[in-house]
Structures are given as structure tokens and as C-alpha cells.
N, C-alpha and C positions, 0 to 999 in steps of 0.2 A: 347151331345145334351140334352137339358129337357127330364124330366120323364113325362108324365101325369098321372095323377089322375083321374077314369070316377065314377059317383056317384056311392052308396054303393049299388045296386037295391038286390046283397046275400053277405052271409059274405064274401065269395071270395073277390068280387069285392073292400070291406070296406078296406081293408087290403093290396090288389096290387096294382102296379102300371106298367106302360110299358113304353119302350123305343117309342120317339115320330119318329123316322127314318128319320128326316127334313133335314137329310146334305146326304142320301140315291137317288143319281139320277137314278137308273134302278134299274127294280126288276128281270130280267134277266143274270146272268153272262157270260162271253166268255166261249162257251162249251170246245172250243181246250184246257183250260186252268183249266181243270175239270176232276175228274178223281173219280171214285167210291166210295165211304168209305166202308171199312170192318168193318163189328159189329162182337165181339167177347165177350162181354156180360161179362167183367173183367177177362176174361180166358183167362191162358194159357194151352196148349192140354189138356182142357178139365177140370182143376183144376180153382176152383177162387181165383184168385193172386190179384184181387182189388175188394172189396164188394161192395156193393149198387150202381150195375150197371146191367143196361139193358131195353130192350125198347126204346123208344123212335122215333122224327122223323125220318125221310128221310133226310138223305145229304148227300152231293159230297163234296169234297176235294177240294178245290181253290190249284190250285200251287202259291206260293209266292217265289218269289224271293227275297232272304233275303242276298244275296251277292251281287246283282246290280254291276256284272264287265265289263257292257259295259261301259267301261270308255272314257269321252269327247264327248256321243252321246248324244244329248237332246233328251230327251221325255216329250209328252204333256200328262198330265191327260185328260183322254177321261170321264172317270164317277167313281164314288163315289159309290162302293157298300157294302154292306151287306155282310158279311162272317157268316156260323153258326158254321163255327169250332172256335170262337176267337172274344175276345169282340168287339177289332177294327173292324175300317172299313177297307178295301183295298181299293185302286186305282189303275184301270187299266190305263196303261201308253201305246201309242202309240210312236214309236220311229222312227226318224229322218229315220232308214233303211227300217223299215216297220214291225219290229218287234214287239210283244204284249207280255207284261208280267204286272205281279201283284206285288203291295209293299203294305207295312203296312205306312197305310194314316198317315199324323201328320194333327194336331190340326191345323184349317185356310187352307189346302189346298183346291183351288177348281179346276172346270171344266175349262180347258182351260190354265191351269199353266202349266210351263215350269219346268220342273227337271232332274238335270245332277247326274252322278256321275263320281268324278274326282281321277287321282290317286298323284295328286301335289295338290298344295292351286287351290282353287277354289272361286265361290261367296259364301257368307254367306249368306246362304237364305234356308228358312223352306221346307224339303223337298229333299233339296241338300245333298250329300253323300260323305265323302271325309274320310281320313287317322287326327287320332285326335293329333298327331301334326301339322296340320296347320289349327286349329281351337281355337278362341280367350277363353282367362279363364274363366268362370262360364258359359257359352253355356250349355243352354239344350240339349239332345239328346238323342237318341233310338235307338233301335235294333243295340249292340254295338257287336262287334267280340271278343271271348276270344284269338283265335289263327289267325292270318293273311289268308285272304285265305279260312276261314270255312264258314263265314257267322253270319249273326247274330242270337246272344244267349240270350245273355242279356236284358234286359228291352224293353219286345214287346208288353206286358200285353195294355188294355185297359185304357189309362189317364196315364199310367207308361211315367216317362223321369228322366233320371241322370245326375247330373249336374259335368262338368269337374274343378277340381280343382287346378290342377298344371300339367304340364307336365319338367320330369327331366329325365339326361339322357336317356337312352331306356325306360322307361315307362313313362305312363299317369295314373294321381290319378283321380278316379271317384269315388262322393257317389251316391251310388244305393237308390233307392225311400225305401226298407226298413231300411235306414239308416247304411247301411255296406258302410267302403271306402276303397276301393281294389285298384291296383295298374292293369294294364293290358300293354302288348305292345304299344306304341306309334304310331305306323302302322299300330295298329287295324282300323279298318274302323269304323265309325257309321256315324246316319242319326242326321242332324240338325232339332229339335223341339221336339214334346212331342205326344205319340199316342194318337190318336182318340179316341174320343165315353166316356170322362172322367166323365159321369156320369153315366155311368154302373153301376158303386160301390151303388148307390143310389135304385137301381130297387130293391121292392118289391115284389117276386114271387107269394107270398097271398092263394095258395093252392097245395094240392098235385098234384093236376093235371098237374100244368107248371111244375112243376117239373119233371114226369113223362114224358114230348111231351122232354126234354134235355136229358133223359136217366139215370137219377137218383131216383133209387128204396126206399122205404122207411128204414128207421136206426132203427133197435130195439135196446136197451139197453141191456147191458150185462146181465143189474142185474135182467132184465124179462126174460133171458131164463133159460133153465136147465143145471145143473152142466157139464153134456156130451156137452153141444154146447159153453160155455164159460167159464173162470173163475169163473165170477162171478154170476155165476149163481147158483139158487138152494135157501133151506132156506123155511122159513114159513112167508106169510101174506111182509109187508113192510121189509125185515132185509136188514143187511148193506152189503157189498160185502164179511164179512168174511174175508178176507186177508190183511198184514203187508203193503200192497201198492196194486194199481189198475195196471193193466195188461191187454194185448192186448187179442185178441183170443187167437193166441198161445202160450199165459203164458210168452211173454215174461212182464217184467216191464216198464211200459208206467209213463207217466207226470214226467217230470225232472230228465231221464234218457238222457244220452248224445247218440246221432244218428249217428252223423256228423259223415264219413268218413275219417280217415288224409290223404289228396292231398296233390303232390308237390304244388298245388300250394296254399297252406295255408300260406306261407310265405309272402305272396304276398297280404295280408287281414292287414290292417293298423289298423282299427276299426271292431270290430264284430257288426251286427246289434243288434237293441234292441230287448231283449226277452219279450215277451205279458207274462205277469201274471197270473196264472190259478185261476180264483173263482172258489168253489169247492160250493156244495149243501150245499142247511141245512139237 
């Protein structure tokens, strides 16, 4: 959906911008389908295991249903809401039995659509969920299953869609939106079209404050603290970080250090995505 822009009246405002909510039809969600959030503030028993987290609003958990295996049942999109776990939108879906559950919305759906999920070929239509062999070649689609059965993993992100490339023998080739093309089960299930709310990526948060109401604390720089709380700390007036390469808090070596874990299923990766380039300070 568009961004807005509202005049400059503080520097805040110069600078941000907000999601305009125009494909949002209830600001209400089904309570039954709601459930608490635990804030644990980047902790685990009591250690920070992710930094620059805490605070923030109030929210509940939407259940999504990310496996959709009422299969052959149609369901009507009832409303178009707002999730604050997740940049998409969901859609609550009313079902043929009487049942209510939540999907991650694609791009064009509205109030009043009909959507299946099928376990054979079905219709080809946005929104519809089927096994991506019996889905035609270059088809967008989202929220794809690694394993048969688990539900979807893959490309759920907000404006994310992978486009399918070939299907051969027991697999399906899909490029991933960061440009990896990986190989997955051909039985894997995904959703036909592209997620919602694709200009997310666009929003301007403009001061600490929004930042603060999502629950992200502010970042100091290594090179501002003291030698005791980072590497790179310590030193007189401007100095440099002192060391042969830049490094994490806990000393290990950061920027163009290899991460990745080896999975079995690394065999199974055709193309590696493309790696972003690090500019580094003057």
C-alpha cells in the first residue's frame, strides 16, 4: 500500500513517513484466534542472547495458519487485517464448515474472495494453495514448505514472492527474492501470488521514538564503549578500533567471516544468493 508523507511541522516528522493502512478493513481481530505475547526483552534465563531489544507496545500473537490442510474446503476472505507481529497483512478466512483461521494475505486479494487449498492440481488463482508440481513454470508464490507437511517457511516476509523455475524429477527449482536458487520437494505445498503490504520496505521510521513503541533499544558503537564491554573499545579522543579486523562483542571476528552452517541440505542450493558489499567509514 502507499507510504504517506505528512508536513515537516518537527524534524521527526521531516524525515518519516507511515504505512497509509487503505487495504486494512477492521481494526479489530478474532479474539479466539489470539493469544498473549511473551516479552523476554532478548533474553534467555536471564542472559542477553539478542541486544537492542526491549520495550515496546502491547501485542497478541495472531495464529496463522501456514499449512492450510483443509484441503477441497473453500474459504471466503471475511477481512483484511493488520498483524503487528509481521509486515504482511493476514486474512481472516471463513470456511465452507464454519471454521475461522488466518493466512498471510497476497497482493489483490479482497473481501469477499473465495480460496481453496487443494492436495491435486487445482485453479490457478492468487491466493489458492496447492503441491508445486501442479503449478505452471515462472508462477510467483509464497510462503513455500521446506519439508512436506511442516508448513510454510520460506518467503512470508512482506512484498517477498519466489518465482518457480523448473520442476524435475522429485524436485522443484525456485529463486528466492534474495536471488538464491535452491531445489526443494516437488510436494512441497506453496501459496500462488506475492505477500502483501510490498511497500513496507519504503517506510521511513524518522525518530527514535517509533523505533522504541517496535521494541528496539538504541545501538551504541563498539568503538564508544570501554575496553571491559567490547572489543573495540577503549583508546583516547577519535582512535581506530586497534585490531588486525573488527569483531563482535564476544571477540569473535565479524565482516567476511563465513557463518553459514553446513546442512544436509546445502546440496540442494544451485545458486548462492548475492552477497551485499560492506563500505566501511572514512
Amino acid at each position: 500500500m502507499p507510504v504517506k508523507r505528512y508536513k515537516p511541522t518537527t524534524p521527526g516528522r521531516r524525515i518519516s513517513s507511515v504505512d497509509t493502512f487503505e487495504d486494512v478493513t477492521t481494526s479489530k481481530p478474532e479474539k479466539k484466534l489470539t493469544i498473549k505475547k511473551k516479552r523476554n526483552a532478548g533474553r534467555t534465563r536471564g542472559k542477553i542472547t539478542v541486544r537492542h531489544r526491549g520495550g515496546g507496545a502491547k501485542q497478541r500473537i495472531r495464529l496463522i495458519d501456514f499449512k492450510r490442510e483443509k484441503f477441497e474446503v473453500p474459504a471466503k476472505v471475511a477481512s483484511i487485517e493488520y498483524d503487528p507481529n509481521r509486515g504482511a497483512r493476514i486474512a481472516l478466512l471463513f470456511y465452507a464448515d464454519g471454521e475461522k483461521r488466518y493466512m498471510v494475505a497476497p497482493v489483490g486479494l479482497k473481501v469477499g474472495d473465495e480460496v481453496t487449498s487443494s492436495k491435486g492440481k487445482g485453479e490457478i488463482q492468487t491466493g489458492n494453495r496447492m503441491q508445486l508440481q501442479y503449478m505452471p513454470i515462472a508462477i510467483h508464490v509464497y510462503n513455500i514448505e521446506l519439508l512436506p507437511g511442516k508448513g510454510g517457511q520460506l518467503v512470508r516476509g512482506a512484498g517477498a514472492s519466489a518465482q518457480l523455475m523448473a520442476v524435475e524429477g522429485a524436485h522443484a527449482t525456485i529463486k528466492l527474492p534474495s536471488g538464491e536458487v535452491r531445489m526443494v520437494l516437488k510436494t512441497c505445498m506453496a501459496t500462488i501470488g506475492q505477500a502483501s503490504n510490498p511497500d513496507r520496505r519504503l517506510i521511513r521510521w524518522g525518530k527514535a521514538g517509533r523505533m522504541r513503541h517496535r521494541g528496539i533499544r538504541p545501538t551504541v558503537r563498539g568503538k564508544a564503549m570501554n575496553p571491559c564491554d567490547h572489543p573495540h573499545g577503549g583508546g583516547e579522543g577519535a582512535s581506530p578500533i586497534g585490531l588486525k579486523r573488527p569483531k563482535t562483542p564476544t571477540g569473535k571476528a565479524a565482516l567476511g567471516v563465513k557463518t553459514r552452517r553446513k546442512r544436509a541440505s546445502d546440496k540442494l542450493i544451485i545458486k548462492r544468493r548475492k552477497k551485499g558489499r560492506f563500505v566501511g567509514g572514512k
